[in-house]
C-alpha positions, -999 to +999 in steps of 0.1 A: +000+000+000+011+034-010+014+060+012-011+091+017+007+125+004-008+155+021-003+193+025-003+203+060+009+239+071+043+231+076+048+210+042+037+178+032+031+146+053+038+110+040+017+083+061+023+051+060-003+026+077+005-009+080-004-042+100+027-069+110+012-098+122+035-098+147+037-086+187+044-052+192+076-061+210+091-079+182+083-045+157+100-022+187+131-043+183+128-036+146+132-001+154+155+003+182+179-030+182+208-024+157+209-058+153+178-058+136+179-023+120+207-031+101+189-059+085+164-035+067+182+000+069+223-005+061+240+021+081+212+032+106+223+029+139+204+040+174+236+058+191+209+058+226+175+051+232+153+072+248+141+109+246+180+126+250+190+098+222+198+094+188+206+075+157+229+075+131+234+071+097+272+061+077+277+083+050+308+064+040+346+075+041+343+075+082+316+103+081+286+098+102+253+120+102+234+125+135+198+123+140+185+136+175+155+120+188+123+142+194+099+115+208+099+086+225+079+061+242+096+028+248+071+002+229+053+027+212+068+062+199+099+067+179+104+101+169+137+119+148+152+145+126+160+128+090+177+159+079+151+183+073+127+159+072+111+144+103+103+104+111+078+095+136+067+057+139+040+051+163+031+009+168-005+001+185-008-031+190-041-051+177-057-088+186-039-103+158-002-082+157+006-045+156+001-012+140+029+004+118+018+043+114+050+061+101+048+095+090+076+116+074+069+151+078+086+170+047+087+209+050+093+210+007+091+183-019+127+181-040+133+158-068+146+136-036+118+134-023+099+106-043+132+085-038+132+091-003+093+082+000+097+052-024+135+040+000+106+042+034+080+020+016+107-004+007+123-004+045+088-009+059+085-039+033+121-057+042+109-054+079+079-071+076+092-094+053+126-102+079+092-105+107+076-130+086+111-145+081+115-145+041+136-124+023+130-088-005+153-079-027+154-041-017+165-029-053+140-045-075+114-031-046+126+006-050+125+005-084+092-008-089+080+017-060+101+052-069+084+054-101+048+055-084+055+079-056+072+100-087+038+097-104+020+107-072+045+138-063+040+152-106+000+146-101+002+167-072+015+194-097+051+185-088+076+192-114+107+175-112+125+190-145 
């Protein structure tokens, strides 16, 4: 499922809304053990956990970029900059599994952006998939997702030129 583009005040909002048939406990670790996060995002790492902490991501050559974490709730909230951008993942969990509802809050749309959108859907793919315990190949996944969010972004009278 695609996620839902919308203007807000501030920018544009990306949701993404899924169900992991899996205990929220299990999604948390997704999130917060690097373990695991290094499974579906190469290079993410949580630096610390909890409201004063924050992640980070290898930019290669021994450079590292920071991302401070704005909201957190252990088991449920995971809040943090992504460069301008902002990623908040919020897990509720149901009778059968757990809530995924992800938002990226973007202040502008580049021609970035509908890589960036389509690299999300892809991550929140891989995890459910490493959950479930098969594997995605993340490449063939992006490229058969950036051209839809690229769609979405021009119909939105986006123009990429």
């Amino acid at each position: 499922m695609t996620a839902e583009i919308t203007k807000s005040t501030t920018g544009y909002n990306a949701t993404f809304d899924r169900h992991f048939n899996h205990p929220p406990e299990q999604v948390w670790a997704m999130l917060t053990n690097n373990q695991k996060i290094h499974r579906w995002f190469y290079g993410l790492q949580m630096e610390q956990e909890g409201e004063s902490g924050h992640l980070t991501l290898e930019l290669g050559h021994g450079k590292k970029k920071e991302f401070p974490i704005t909201d957190y709730e252990k088991g449920k909230t995971l809040a943090f900059e992504w460069g301008e951008d902002h990623v908040h993942f919020n897990l509720t969990p149901t009778d059968n599994g757990t809530n995924v509802h992800m938002i990226e809050t973007l202040p502008g749309i580049t021609n970035q952006t509908p890589k960036d959108v389509a690299g999300w859907h892809v991550a929140l793919d891989v995890m459910e998939a490493i959950l479930d315990g098969h594997g995605i190949e993340r490449t063939s996944e992006w490229e058969r997702w950036y051209p839809e969010y690229k769609r979405l972004f021009e119909s939105m009278g986006v123009d990429f030129a």
